[in-house]
C-alpha positions, 0 to 999 in steps of 0.5 A, a space after each residue: 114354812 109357817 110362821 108365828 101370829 106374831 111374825 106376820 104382824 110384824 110383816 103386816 106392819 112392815 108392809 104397811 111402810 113400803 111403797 106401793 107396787 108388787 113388792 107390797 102386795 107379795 108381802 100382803 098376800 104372803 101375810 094372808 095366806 098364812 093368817 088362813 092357814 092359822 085361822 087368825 080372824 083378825 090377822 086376815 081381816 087387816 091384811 085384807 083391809 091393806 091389800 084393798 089399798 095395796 091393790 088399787 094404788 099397786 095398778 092390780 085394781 081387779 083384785 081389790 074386788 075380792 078383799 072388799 067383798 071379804 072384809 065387808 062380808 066379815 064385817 057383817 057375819 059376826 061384828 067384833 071389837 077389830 072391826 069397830 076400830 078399821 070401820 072407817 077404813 072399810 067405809 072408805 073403799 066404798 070409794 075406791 069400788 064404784 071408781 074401779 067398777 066403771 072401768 071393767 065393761 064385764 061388771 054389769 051397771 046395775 051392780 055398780 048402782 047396787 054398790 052407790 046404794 050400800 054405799 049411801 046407807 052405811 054413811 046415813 046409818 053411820 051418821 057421815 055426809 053423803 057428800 062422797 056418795 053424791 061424787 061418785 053419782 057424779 063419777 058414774 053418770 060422766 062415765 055413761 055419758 048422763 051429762 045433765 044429770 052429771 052437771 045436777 050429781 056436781 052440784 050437790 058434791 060441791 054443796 054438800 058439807 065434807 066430813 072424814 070420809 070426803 076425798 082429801 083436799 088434793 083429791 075433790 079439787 082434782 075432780 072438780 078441775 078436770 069436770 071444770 076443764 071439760 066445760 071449757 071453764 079454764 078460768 075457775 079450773 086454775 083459781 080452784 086449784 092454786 090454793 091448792 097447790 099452795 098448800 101441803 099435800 101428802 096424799 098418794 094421788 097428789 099433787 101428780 093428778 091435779 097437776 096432770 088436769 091442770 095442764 090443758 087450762 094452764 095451756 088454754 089460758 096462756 100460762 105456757 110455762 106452768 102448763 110444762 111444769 104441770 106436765 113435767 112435775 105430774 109425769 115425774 111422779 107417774 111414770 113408775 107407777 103402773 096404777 097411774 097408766 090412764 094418766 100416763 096417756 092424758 101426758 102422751 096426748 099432751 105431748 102429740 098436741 103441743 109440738 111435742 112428738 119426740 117426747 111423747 114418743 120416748 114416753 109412749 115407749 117407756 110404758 108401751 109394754 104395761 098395756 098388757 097388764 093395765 090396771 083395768 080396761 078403761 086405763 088400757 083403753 084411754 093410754 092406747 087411744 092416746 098413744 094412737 094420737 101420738 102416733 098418727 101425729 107422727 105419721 102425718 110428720 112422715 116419721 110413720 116408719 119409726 120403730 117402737 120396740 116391745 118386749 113381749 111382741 114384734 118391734 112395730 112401726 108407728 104407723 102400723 102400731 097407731 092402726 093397732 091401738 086406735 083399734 084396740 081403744 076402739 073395740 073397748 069402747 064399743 064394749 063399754 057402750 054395750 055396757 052402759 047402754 049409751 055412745 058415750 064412750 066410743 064418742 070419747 074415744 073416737 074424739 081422742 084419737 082425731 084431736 088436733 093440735 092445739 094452737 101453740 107449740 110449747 117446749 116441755 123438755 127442760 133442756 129445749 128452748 123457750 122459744 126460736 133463738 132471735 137471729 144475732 143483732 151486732 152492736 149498731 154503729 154509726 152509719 158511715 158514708 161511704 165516699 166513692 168519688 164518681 170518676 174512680 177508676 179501678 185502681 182506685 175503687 180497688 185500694 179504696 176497697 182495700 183499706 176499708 177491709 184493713 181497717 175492718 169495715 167490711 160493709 163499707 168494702 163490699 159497698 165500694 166492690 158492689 161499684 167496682 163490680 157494676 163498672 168493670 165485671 163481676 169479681 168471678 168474670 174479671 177473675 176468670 177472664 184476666 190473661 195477658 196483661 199485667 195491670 189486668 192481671 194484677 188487678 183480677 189478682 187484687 179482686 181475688 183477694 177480695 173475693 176471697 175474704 167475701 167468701 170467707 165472711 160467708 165461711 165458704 172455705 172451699 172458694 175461698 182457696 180457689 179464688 186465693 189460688 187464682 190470684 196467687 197464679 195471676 200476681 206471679 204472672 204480673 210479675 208481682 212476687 211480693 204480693 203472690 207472696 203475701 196471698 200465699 201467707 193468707 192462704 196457709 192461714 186458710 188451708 191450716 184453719 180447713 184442717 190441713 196444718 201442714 199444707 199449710 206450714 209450706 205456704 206461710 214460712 216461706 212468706 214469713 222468710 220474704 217479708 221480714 226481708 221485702 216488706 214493709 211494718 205491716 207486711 212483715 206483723 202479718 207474716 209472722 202473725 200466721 206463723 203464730 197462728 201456725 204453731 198456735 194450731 199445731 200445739 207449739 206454743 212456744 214457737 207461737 209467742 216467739 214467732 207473735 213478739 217479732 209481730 208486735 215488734 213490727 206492728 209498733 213501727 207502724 204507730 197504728 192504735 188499732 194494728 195495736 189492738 188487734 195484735 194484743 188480742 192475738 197475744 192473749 190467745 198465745 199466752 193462753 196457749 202457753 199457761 203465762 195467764 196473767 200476760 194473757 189476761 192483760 193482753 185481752 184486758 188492754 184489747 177489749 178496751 180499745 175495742 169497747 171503745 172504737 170497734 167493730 163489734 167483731 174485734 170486740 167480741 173476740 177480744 171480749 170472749 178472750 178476756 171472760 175466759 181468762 177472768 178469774 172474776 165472774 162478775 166481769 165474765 159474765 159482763 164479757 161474754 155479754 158483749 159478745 153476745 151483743 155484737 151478734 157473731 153467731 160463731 162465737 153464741 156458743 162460747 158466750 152462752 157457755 161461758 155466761 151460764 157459768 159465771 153466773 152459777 158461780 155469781 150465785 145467779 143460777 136462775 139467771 143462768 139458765 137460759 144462757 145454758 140452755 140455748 147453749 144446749 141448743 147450739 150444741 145441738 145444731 152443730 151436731 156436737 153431742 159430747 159437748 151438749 151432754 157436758 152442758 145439760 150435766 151443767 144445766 141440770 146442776 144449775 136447776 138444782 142450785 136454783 130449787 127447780 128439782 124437777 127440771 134439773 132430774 129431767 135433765 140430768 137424766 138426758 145428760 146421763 143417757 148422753 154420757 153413757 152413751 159416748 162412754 164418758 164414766 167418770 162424768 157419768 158417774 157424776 150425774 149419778 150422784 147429782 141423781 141420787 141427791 135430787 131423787 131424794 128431794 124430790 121423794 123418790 128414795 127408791 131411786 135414789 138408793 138404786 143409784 147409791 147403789 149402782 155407784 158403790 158397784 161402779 167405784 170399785 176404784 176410788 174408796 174415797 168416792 164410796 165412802 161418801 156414797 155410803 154415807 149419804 145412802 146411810 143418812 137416807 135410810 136413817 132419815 127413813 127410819 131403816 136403822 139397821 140399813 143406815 148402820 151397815 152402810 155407815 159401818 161399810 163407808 167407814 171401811 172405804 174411807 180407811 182404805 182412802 186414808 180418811 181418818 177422820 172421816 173414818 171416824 165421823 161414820 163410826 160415830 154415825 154407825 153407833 148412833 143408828 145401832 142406838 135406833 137399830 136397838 143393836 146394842 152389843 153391835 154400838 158398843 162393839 163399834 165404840 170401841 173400835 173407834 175409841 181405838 182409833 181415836 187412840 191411835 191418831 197422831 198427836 198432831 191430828 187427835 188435837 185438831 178441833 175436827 178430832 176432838 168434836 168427833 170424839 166427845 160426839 161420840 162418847 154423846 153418842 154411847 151415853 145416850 144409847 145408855 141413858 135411853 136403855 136405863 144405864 145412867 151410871 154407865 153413860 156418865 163416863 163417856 161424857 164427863 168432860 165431853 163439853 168442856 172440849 167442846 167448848 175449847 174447839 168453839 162448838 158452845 151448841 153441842 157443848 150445851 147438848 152434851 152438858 144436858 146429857 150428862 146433866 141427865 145422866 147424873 140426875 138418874 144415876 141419883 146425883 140430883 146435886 151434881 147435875 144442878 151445879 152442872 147445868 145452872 151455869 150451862 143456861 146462865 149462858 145459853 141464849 134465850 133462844 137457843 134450841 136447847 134452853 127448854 130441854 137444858 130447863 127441864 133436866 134442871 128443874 128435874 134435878 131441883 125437884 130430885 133435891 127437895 128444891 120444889 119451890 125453885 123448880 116451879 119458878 125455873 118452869 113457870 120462867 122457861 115456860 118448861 111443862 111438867 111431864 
């Protein structure tokens, strides 16, 4: 089908607003396939020009060769006007043909040298600096391996005044980093680049290639974290970018040197499949050695049989795949050295391959940890001596023991066990040999029981009921049915805690029956203290606070502060359980006091961690979770850490927060519980967000999304979705951004309200994008899902939005159309609802909204209605900013419809009480001075002007 000359303008120019990649250079070529078959000279000729960029930014750099050759043959036959004006243009490829050409060992030198030569006569004969030449002598004798000549080509760019074909002020500094960095100038690599950084870079290379060479000065220097933020940042904007393949295998090798192989591995198999099309050989050739790095790396780690999987050859292991690419990068420099004449790429390459790491390890991932979590320090106490008296005999070494480990001391019970064991036997031996004698007995039964909290200390479940069994059967044969009773009670609590409630059950109701009969105060808080426990782990909370009251009941009598406080930390735990929340949280309050001020650290840190889960405030949560990370109990690390992070995000601390989440994320990972670290990267990745750190909190937020996926968690993936889609868009990835918006309309098949707001941020996207039409249709289809929600308001609001992208869509009969339909609906509210400010500010923006579709479109008249009284609604739901907006508006509206009178009686008192900075002053000033002139007061319009400081158009 043919197409009008026209028609493949417009597709040139919409060519030219697309990202690079396939898409572009499809849409180019179609253009220049059609220009030739209509003999439009100039049509073919800019297309030509685009494609030459398209193609060396859109990583098919060889058919850049083709369109320069032919742009600049064109140029040369039969100049013409269009040539004049795109000759800056073709100056400038120049650049871009002595970079590609180097990297195809098939093009002689020589030509290359012939292309610098052309290069360098049409910047003298155009009156430009050479500086650009002078660089790319520079670029040409690095290649060879001319190193002297290099060093003399680099003092000349740098010395050489820059003019407006110079490379861009991101792009020099990223040359001069990378030729800094391989003379191991680190130093002045990092000072040349950071005001660089500082300032404002939009061109295509950057800020991703100067970052990408910054990341081995930033580490050689010691700046650890900006060398991961380089890495992070620069790979972001990479890695969909076929064109940056060789800058994608400087990240690989940077991951294989800095203890990184598991990333670099996951990077190496997202792009292993675009070494079949790289962009040129020499990006081919530098990734593949890269990748051989890595791999060899992980070989030497004994991971060689990990597999790689490819999608157009046979999965592979890594240490088959690292023989096949160091070869493959090996053969291309060979061939590149046949080229040139020298050994300098095949030394390169080989360099490459056998590099070491370097001397530190450094975490790249934004969810890892900083550094090796410290092992936990408790709160130090007091050292207390402890008093043994040199004659005590068993009994009394034993109850000595015993008191210390009812009281908490456990250090000071394992010292008096550690001389019971040197006088009378090991615990184990005393155990095992007890038989026959009561008071033997009796005391192995009580050494059991020692042993058996020892073990438990040291989470040794399974001992720990052996040993408990064991004194059970010996207290029984002491005839001590009182204290069988009590270690039966101890070891349901055991049994419930390893998984077997019901077991369990059988062992503590019966001791709970026996001491509320036998025992004493003390006895009878502890029996039903596990009967709580109990029903605690088998969901009956009301059994548990039931069974618990009857245990402080006990515990009063015996006129113990410390039993006191043990017991209220008990009572949150069951209040919690049963939804009576503020019993809960003053039981844990009254605790942790006691605790704060007495120890040990590890009632303090259960009775802490009981009260920061149970505080609304998150000031004292954070304060909370603190102490229990400062008592040091590894159990309780990740409770703290979880519960810390967030009360700080709630704090508005989020950068403080960070840590905290991320050795949450580690913990998780220790423990092997996957669902919970995919919860908290999803919360660390907001965190990131909260805090400006975009990048890192996309890395994350995609672990967290492939976690999720992965264990089928829909809802909350989805979630991190739309987290994606918002930073995607701040970080300037609009494609991805409405992909996600995309997938998410797809995936809500079920929830309207979540599609309408899905739709209406990808209609704001593409607003801001310029891609009116689009935005309208997704505001048009957002509107819909909210109806069906039951969101008229919001229904109304994309209403409104749709109309004002018809307005820049130059859609007019569709805004009109869709005015309407909201004017209906506006009518159609109850009368409760129409009049509340947000109904009313909806209504008089959107009758702006039509006016100014008119006014732009010379219809003054027409827009007149739809404001009238517009502000002064405005005003009365207390919005003076847009009241002042619209007033302008009508103001103009008026002045053009031919009522220069009544917009200057409209506007005076509308900038009498404007703010002297309000950003609508200057434009409310000129519509009036407008009108005033309109109406012959010329004298009053020049004053207003000159007191506004309001130009004359």
């Amino acid at each position: 089908m043919s197409r009008s000359a026209e028609e493949l303008w417009g597709l040139l120019q919409e060519a030219h607003r697309m990202p690079y990649g396939a898409a572009q250079i499809a849409v180019i070529e179609q253009v220049i396939r059609h220009a030739d078959a209509l003999g439009d000279r100039e049509l073919g000729y800019q297309a030509r020009i685009l494609a030459t960029t398209a193609y060396t930014y859109g990583g098919e750099v060889a058919k850049s060769f083709v369109t320069f050759s032919w742009c600049l043959s064109d140029f040369d036959r039969d100049p013409a006007p269009f040539h004049a004006r795109t000759e800056q243009d073709l100056l400038w490829h120049f650049k871009y043909m002595v970079s590609a050409l180097t990297k195809f060992p098939e093009v002689p030198l020589a030509r290359t040298y012939a292309v610098l030569d052309d290069m360098e006569r049409r910047y003298l004969e155009a009156g430009h600096s050479l500086q650009a030449v002078h660089k790319h002598r520079y670029v040409v004798a690095r290649h060879v391996g001319l190193e002297d000549e290099a060093d003399r080509l680099y003092e000349r760019w740098n010395t050489t005044p820059r003019d407006d074909l110079s490379d861009c002020a991101g792009c020099d500094p990223s040359a001069q980093v990378t030729y800094l960095s391989s003379r191991g100038r680190d130093e002045e690599a990092v000072a040349l680049a950071e005001p660089v950084l500082a300032g404002r870079l939009s061109c295509t290379e950057q800020p991703q290639t100067i970052l990408s060479g910054l990341m081995v000065p930033y580490l050689r220097t010691g700046r650890l974290e900006e060398a991961a933020d380089a890495h992070r940042r620069s790979y972001r904007l990479m890695r969909g970018n076929l064109a940056d393949l060789w800058e994608i295998g400087d990240h690989i090798a940077f991951c294989a040197r800095t203890g990184n192989e598991n990333r670099g591995l996951e990077i190496l198999q997202r792009h292993i499949d675009w070494l079949e099309r790289a962009p040129s050989p020499a990006a081919g050739m530098n990734f593949a050695a890269s990748s051989a790095l890595l791999l060899r790396r992980l070989v030497t780690l004994g991971h060689g049989k990990t597999i790689v999987h490819r999608r157009e050859k046979d999965d592979v292991t890594a240490e088959d795949l690292a023989e096949e690419l160091a070869a493959f990068a090996t053969a291309l420099s060979l061939r590149f050295d046949a080229r040139n004449g020298t050994t300098a790429q095949s030394r390169l390459i080989a360099a490459e391959i056998a590099a070491q790491p370097y001397d530190v390890v450094l975490p790249l991932s934004a969810s890892a940890r900083r550094r090796p979590a410290p092992a936990p320090q408790p709160v130090p106490r007091p050292a207390q001596p402890v008093e043994i008296p040199a004659d005590a005999d068993a009994d009394t070494l034993l109850g000595l023991a015993e008191e210390h480990e009812l009281q908490d001391r456990d250090d000071e019970a394992d010292a008096v066990l550690a001389v019971y064991d040197a006088k009378f036997g090991k615990g184990e031996d005393v155990v095992a040999a007890a038989d026959g004698d009561p008071a033997v007995m009796q005391r192995a039964a009580r050494r059991a029981m020692l042993l058996g909290s020892q073990l438990w200390r040291a989470d040794d479940q399974d001992g720990t009921a052996v040993v408990w069994r064991r004194a059970i059967d010996l207290f029984a044969a002491a005839g001590s049915e009182g204290d069988a009773s009590v270690a039966r009670g101890r070891l349901g609590v055991s049994v419930a805690l390893a998984g077997r409630p019901d077991e369990g059950r059988t062992l503590i109701e019966p001791d709970t029956a026996y001491q509320e009969e036998h025992g004493d105060a003390r006895q009878r808080a502890a029996a039903w203290s596990r009967l709580a426990l109990i029903n605690l782990v088998q969901d009956r909370p009301e059994e548990a606070n039931a069974a618990h009251d009857r245990s402080e009941q006990a515990a009063a009598e015996t006129d113990d502060p410390r039993l006191r406080a043990f017991y209220l930390a008990r009572r949150a735990s069951n209040r919690a359980a049963a939804g009576r929340h503020e019993e809960a949280l003053a039981a844990a309050a009254e605790a942790r006091a006691y605790f704060q001020e007495h120890g040990p650290a590890l009632r303090l840190a259960d009775a802490a961690a009981l009260f920061g889960q149970l505080t609304s405030d998150p000031g004292e949560a954070a304060e909370a979770f603190g102490e229990v990370l400062a008592a040091g109990e590894p159990a309780a690390a990740l409770t703290a850490r979880l519960g810390r992070g967030r009360a700080l995000v709630h704090l508005d601390r989020p950068s403080e927060a960070i840590d905290d989440l991320v050795e949450a994320v580690a913990l998780c990972a220790e423990q092997d519980l996957d669902e919970g670290g995919a919860f908290i990267r999803q919360e660390l990745a907001d965190a990131y967000r909260q805090a400006g750190r975009i990048v890192e909190a996309a890395e994350v937020a995609e672990e967290a999304l492939a976690g999720l996926e992965r264990l089928g968690h829909d809802e909350a993936a989805d979630n991190t979705r739309f987290l994606l889609a918002g930073l995607y868009r701040q970080l300037g990835d609009n494609t991805g951004s409405l992909a996600l918006y995309e997938e998410l309309v797809g995936r809500l098949a079920d929830n309207p309200a979540g599609r309408g707001q899905i739709r209406e941020n990808a209609g704001d996207l593409l607003f801001r994008l310029d891609r009116d039409a689009e935005a309208a249709e997704w505001f048009g289809a957002g509107a819909e899902d909210l109806r069906v929600a039951g969101d008229p308001l919001g229904e109304l609001r994309l209403l409104r939005r749709r109309v004002m992208a018809l307005h820049w869509a130059d859609d007019v009969a569709a805004a009109e159309e869709t005015y309407r339909l909201a004017e209906r609906k506006h009518a159609g509210l109850p009368a409760e609802v129409g009049e509340e400010p947000g109904a009313v500010w909806e209504r008089a923006m959107l009758g702006f909204e039509m006016a100014r579709l008119l006014l732009a479109r010379g219809r003054a008249a027409e827009a007149v209605p739809y404001v009238t009284d517009a502000p002064e609604r405005l005003r009365e739901v207390g919005s003076a900013g847009e009241a002042d907006q619209v007033a302008t508006l009508l103001g103009e509206a008026l002045l053009r419809a031919g009522h220069p009178q009544q917009a200057e009686d409209l506007l005076w008192p509308v900038l009498g009480e404007m703010a002297q900075d309000a950003p609508q002053r200057q434009v409310t000033a000129r519509v009036l001075a407008e009108a005033l002139e309109a109406g012959g007061n010329l004298e009053q319009a020049a004053r207003l002007r000159r007191t506004e400081g309001v130009e004359e158009d």
